[in-house]
Backbone bond lengths (Angstrom), bond angles and torsions (degrees), N, CA, C in turn:
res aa  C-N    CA-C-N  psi(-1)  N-CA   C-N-CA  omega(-1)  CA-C   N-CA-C  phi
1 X - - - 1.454 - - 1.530 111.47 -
2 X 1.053 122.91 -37.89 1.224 117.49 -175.02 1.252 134.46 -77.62
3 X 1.524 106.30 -44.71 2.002 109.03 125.06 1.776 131.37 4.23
4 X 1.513 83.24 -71.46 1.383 84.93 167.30 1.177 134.72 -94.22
5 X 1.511 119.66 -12.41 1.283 112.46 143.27 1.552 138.38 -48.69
6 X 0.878 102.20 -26.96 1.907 119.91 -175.21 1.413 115.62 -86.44
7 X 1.331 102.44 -42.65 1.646 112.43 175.21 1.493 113.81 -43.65
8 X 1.415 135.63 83.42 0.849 140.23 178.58 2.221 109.07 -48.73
9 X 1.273 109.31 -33.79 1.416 120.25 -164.66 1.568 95.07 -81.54
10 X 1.431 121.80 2.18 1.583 92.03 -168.67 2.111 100.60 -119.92
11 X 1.487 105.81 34.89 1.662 129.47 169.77 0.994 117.30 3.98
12 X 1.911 87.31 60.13 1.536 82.66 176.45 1.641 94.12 -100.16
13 X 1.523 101.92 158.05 1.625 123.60 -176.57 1.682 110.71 -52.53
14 X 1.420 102.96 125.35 1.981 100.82 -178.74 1.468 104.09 -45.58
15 X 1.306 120.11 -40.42 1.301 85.10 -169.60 1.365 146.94 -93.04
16 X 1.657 90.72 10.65 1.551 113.91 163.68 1.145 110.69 -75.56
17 X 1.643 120.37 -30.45 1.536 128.21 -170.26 1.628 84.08 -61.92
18 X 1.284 114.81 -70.22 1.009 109.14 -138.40 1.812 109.92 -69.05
19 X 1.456 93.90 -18.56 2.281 93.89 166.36 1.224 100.24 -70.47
20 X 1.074 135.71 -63.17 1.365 129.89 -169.19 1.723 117.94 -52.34
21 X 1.179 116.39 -37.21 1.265 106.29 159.55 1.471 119.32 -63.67
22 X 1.703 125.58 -50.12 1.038 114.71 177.36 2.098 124.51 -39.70
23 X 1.460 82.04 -45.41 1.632 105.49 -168.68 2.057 92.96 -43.50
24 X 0.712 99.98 -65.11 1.738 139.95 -178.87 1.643 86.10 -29.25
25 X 1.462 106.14 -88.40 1.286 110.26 168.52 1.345 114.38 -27.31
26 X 1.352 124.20 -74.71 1.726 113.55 -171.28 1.849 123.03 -74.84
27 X 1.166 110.06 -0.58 1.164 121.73 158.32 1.990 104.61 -61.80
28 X 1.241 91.87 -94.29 1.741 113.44 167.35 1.787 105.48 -8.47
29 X 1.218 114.04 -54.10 1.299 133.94 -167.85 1.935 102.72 -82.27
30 X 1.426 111.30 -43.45 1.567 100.96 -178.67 1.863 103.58 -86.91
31 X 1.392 118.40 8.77 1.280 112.32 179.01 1.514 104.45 -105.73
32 X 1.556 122.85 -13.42 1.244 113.88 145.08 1.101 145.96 -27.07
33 X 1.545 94.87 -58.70 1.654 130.97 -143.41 1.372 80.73 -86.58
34 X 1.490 123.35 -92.51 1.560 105.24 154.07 1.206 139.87 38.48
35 X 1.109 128.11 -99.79 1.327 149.48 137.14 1.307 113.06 -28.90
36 X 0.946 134.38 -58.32 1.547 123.02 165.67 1.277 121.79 -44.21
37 X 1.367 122.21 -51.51 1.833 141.55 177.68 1.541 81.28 -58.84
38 X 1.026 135.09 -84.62 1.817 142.64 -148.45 1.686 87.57 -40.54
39 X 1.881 111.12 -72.27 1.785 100.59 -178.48 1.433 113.41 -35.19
40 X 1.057 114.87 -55.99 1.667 124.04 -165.17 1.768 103.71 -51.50
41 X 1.295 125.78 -51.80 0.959 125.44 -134.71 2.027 82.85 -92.43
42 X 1.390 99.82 -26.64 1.738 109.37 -166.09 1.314 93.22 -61.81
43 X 1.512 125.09 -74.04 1.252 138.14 150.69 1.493 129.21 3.71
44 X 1.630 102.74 -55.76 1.905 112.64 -176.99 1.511 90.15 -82.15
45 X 1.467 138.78 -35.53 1.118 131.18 -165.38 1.817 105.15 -80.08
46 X 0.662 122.76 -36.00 2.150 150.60 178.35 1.486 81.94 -54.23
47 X 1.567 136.41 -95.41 1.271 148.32 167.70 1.454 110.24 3.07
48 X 1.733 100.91 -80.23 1.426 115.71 -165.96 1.648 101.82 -60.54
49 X 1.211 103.88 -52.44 1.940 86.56 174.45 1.345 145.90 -79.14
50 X 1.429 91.16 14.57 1.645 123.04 176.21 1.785 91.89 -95.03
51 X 1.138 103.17 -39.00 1.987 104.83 -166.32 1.552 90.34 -60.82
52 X 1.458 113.90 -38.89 1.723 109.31 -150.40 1.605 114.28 -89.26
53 X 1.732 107.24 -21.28 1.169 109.84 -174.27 1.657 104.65 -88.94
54 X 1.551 119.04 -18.50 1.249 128.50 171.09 1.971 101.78 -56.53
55 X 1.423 102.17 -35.38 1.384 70.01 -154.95 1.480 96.28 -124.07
56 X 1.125 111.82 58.89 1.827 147.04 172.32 1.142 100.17 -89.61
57 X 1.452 108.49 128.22 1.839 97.82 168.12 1.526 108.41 -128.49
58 X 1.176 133.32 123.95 1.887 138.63 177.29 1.482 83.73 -58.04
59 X 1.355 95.84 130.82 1.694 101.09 153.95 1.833 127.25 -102.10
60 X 1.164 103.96 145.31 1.193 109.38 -145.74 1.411 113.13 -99.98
């Protein structure tokens, strides 16, 4: 994207430049967020199967 943002030769109208960058921006920004939920969720799942194997018992 940014390629084509820069490309002065490919005329496109500012104010598409300038949505398309925005767009760009909140893309960039919801692939964060993303990624954040995925750690979180890796994490709550890591936890919970740490809770379950803690409280496993071999029978004897």
């Amino acid at each position: 994207m940014p390629d084509i943002l820069e490309d002065g030769e490919n005329r496109l109208p500012g104010t598409l430049r300038k949505l398309l960058e925005r767009l760009n921006g909140n893309f960039k920004e919801m692939d964060r967020q993303m990624a954040e939920l995925i750690d979180l969720a890796l994490l709550g799942a890591f936890h919970q199967g740490r809770k379950q194997c803690a409280s496993f018992k071999v029978p004897m």
